[in-house]
C-alpha atoms as an extended CHARMM CRD file, in Angstrom:
* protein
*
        63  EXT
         1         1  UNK       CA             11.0070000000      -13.5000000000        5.7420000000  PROA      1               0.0000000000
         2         2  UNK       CA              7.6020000000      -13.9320000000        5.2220000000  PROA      2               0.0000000000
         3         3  UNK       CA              4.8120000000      -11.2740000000        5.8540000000  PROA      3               0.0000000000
         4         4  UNK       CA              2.4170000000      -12.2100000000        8.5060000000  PROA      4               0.0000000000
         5         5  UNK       CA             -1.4570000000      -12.9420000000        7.9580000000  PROA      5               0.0000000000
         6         6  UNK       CA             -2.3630000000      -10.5770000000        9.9120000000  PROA      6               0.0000000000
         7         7  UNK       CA             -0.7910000000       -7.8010000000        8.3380000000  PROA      7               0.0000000000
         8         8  UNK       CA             -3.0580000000       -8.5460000000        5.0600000000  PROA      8               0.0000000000
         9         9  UNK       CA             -5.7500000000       -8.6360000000        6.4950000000  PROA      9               0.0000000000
        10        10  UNK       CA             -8.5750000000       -6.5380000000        5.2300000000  PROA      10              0.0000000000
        11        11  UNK       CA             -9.2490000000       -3.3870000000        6.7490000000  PROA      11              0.0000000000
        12        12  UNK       CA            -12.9760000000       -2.7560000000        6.7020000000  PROA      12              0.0000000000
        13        13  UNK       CA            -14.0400000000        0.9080000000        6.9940000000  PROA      13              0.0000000000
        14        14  UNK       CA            -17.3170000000        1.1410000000        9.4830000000  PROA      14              0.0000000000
        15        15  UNK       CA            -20.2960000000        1.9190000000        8.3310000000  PROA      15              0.0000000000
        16        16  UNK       CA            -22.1480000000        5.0600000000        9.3290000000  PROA      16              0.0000000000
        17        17  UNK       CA            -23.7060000000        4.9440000000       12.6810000000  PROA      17              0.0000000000
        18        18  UNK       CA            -27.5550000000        5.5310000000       13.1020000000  PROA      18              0.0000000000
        19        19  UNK       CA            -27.9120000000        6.3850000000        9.8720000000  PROA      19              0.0000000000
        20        20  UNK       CA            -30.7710000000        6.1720000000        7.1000000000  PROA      20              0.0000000000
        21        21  UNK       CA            -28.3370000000        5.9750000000        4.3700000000  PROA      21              0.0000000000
        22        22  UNK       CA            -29.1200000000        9.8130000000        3.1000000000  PROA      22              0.0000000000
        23        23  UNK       CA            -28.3640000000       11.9860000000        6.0560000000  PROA      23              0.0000000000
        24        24  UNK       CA            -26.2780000000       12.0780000000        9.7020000000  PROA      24              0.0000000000
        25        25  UNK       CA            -26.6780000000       14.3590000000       12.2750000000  PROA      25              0.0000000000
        26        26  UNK       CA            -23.9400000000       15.9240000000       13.7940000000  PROA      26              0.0000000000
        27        27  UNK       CA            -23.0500000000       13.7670000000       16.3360000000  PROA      27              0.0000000000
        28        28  UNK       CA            -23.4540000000       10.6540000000       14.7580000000  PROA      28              0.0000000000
        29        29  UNK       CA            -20.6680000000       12.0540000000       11.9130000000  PROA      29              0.0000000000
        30        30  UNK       CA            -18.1040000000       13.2170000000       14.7600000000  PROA      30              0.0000000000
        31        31  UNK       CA            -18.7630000000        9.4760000000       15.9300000000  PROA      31              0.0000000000
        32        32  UNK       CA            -18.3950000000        8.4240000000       12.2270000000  PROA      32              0.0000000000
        33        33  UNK       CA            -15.2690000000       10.1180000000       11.5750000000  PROA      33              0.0000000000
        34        34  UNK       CA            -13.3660000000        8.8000000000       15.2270000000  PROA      34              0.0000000000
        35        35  UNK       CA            -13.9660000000        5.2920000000       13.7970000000  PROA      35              0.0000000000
        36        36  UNK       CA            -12.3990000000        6.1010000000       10.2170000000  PROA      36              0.0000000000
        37        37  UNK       CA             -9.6810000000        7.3770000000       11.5120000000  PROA      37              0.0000000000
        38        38  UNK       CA             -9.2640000000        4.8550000000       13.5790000000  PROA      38              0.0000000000
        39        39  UNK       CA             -9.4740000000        2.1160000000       10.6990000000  PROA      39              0.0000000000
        40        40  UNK       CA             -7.3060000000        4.7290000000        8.7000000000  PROA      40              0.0000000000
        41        41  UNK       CA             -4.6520000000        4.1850000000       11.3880000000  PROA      41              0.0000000000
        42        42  UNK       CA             -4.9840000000        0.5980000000       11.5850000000  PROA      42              0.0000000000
        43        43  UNK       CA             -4.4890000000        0.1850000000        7.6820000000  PROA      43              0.0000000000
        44        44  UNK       CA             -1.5940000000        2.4760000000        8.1910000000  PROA      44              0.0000000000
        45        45  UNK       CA              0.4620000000        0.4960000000       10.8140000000  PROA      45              0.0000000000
        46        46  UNK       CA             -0.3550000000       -2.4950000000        8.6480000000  PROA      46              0.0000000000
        47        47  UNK       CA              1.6150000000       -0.5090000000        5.6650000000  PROA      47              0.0000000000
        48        48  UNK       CA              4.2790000000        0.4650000000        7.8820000000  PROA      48              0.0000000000
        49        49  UNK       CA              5.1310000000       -2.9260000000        9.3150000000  PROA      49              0.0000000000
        50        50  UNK       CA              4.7630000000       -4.8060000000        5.6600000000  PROA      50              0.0000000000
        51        51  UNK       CA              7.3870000000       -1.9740000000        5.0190000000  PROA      51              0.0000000000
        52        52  UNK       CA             10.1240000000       -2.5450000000        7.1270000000  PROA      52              0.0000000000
        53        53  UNK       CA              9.5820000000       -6.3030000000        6.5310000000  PROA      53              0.0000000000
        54        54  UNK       CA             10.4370000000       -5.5470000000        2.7240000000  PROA      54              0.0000000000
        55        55  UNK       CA             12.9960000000       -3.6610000000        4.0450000000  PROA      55              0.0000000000
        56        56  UNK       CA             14.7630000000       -6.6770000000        5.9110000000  PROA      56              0.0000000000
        57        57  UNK       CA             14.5520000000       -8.7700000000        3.4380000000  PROA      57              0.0000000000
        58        58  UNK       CA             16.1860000000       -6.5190000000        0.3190000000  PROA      58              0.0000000000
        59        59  UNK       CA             19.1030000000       -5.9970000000        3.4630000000  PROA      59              0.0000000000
        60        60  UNK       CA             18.9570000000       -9.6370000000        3.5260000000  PROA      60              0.0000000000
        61        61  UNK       CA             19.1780000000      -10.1820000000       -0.0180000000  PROA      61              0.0000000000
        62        62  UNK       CA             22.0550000000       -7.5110000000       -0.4390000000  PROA      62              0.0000000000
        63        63  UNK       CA             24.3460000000       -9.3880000000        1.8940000000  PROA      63              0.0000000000
């Protein structure tokens, strides 16, 4: 059982929004965090799903 493509692909955090590299205002960090969690969550399910793909196929190869 092979693991999809799209389960490997790269998860890219986001950069900081409206940001000069040194410093972000309050706002723009609440902002900031919503879309790291976010990718956090995406990387996650990706994790999850390669798991119970690994977990088919050792079932598979037990039988």
């Amino acid at each position: 059982m092979p693991i999809p493509a799209t389960l490997t692909n790269l998860v890219v955090p986001p950069l900081p929004p409206d940001s000069d590299g040194k410093t972000l205002s309050p706002e723009a960090s609440v902002l900031w965090n919503r879309l790291l969690l976010a990718a956090i969550e995406k990387a996650n399910d990706q994790l999850e799903k390669i798991g119970e793909i690994e977990q088919k196929r050792q079932m598979i190869n037990r039988d």
